[in-house]
C-alpha positions as CSV (number, residue, x, y, z in Angstrom):
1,X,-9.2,19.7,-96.4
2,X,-9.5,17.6,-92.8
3,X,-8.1,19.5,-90.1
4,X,-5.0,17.6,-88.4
5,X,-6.2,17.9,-84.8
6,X,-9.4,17.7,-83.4
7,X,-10.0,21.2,-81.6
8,X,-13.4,21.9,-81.1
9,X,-14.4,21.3,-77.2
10,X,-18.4,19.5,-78.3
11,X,-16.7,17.2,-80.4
12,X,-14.0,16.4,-78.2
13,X,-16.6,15.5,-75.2
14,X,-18.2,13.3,-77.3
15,X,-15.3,11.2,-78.2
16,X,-14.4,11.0,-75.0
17,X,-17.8,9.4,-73.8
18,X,-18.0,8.0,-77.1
19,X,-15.0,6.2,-75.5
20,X,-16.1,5.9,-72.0
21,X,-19.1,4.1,-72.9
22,X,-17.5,1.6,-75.5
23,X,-14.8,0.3,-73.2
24,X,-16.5,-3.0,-71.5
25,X,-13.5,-4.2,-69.7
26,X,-11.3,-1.9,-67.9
27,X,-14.4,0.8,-67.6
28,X,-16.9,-1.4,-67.7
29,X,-18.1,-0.1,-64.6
30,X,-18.4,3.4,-66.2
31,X,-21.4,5.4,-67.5
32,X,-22.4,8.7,-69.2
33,X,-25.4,10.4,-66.8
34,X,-27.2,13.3,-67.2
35,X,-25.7,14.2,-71.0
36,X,-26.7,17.7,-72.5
37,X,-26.8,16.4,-76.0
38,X,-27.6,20.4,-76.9
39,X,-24.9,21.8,-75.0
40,X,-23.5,24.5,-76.2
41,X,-19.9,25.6,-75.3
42,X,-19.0,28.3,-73.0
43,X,-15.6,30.1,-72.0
44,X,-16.2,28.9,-68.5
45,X,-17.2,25.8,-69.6
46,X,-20.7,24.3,-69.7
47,X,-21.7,20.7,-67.9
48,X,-21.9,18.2,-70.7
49,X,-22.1,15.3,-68.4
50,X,-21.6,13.3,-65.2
51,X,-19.1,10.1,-65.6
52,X,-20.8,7.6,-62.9
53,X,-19.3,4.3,-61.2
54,X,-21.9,2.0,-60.8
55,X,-21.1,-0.9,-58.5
56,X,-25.2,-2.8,-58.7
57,X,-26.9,-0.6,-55.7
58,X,-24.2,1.9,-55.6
59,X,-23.7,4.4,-57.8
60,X,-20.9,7.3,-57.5
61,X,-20.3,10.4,-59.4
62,X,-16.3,10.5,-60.3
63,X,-16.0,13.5,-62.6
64,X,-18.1,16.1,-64.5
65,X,-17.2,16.9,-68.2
66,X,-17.3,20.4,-69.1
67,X,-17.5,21.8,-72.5
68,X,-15.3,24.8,-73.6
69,X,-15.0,26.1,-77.2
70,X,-11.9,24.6,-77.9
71,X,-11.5,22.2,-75.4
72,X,-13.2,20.0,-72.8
73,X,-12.4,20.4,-68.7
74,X,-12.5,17.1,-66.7
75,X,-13.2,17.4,-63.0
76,X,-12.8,14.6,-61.2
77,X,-14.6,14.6,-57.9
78,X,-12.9,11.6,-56.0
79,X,-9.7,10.3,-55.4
80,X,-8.4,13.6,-56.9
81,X,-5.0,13.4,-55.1
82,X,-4.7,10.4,-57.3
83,X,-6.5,11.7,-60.8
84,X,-3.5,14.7,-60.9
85,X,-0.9,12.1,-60.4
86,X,-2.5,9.9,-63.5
87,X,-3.3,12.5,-65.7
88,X,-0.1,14.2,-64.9
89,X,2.0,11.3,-65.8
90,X,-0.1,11.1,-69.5
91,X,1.0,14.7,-70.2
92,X,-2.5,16.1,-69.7
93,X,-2.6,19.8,-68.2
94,X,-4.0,19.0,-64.8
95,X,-4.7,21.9,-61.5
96,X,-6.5,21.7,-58.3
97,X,-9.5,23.4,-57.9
98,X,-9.9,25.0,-54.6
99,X,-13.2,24.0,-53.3
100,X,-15.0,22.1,-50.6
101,X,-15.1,19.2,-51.0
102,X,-12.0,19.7,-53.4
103,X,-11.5,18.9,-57.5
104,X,-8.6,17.9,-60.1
105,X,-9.0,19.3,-63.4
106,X,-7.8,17.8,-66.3
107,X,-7.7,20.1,-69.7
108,X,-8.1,17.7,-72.7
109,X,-7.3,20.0,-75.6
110,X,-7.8,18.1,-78.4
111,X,-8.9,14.7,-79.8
112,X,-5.6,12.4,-79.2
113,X,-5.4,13.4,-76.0
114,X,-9.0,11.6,-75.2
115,X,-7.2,8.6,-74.8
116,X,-4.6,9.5,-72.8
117,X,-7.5,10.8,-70.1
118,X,-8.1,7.1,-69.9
119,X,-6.0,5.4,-67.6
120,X,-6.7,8.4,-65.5
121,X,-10.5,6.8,-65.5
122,X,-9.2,3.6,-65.0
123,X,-7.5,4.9,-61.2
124,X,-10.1,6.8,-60.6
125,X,-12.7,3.8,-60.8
126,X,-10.0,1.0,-59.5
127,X,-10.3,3.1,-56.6
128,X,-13.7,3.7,-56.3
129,X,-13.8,-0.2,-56.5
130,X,-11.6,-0.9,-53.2
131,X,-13.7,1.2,-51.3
């Protein structure tokens, strides 16, 4: 029997990047660094990979995808006023994160909801572009 969600927090990461990397037009600019293609999943969350904007000589770390059992946590690490507002408005579970410099993280919990992380990308790296 297939399962009617998508639950399980490796699988989910990879269909996100899965995603990430096969967009060329609105994330063309977007790229999956420093991928643990062994991670394994933790409560806390372990670091699957870094999502990178890479402008030619400039290259800037936007989020870091973490890897939970049965779901994956997205901290974006720029423009994170702006990452909450997107990812709130897709119906994503989104929270600050109470650090220096601070984070937005965004709780996708299972398969579908990879693509509604998307336009949240898509802010993320428009802005990144303007700078």
């Amino acid at each position: 029997m297939i399962p009617d969600r998508l639950d399980d927090g490796t699988r989910i990461a990879q269909v996100l990047a899965s995603e990430l990397t096969g967009d060329r037009d609105d994330l063309a600019q977007l790229s999956v660094t420093d991928a643990d293609p062994d991670v394994e999943p933790t409560p806390d969350g372990a670091l699957a990979y870094r999502v990178v904007h890479d402008a030619g000589d400039t290259k800037t770390t936007i989020a870091e995808v973490f890897v939970q059992p049965d779901r994956v946590r997205v901290e974006f690490v720029v423009a994170v006023d702006d990452a909450a507002q997107a990812a709130d408005a897709a119906g994503l579970r989104v929270r600050p994160k109470a650090v220096r410099p601070p984070r937005t993280l965004v709780f996708v919990e299972n398969g579908a909801q990879v693509k509604w992380i998307l336009p949240t990308f898509e802010t993320v790296a428009g802005l990144v572009d303007r700078r």
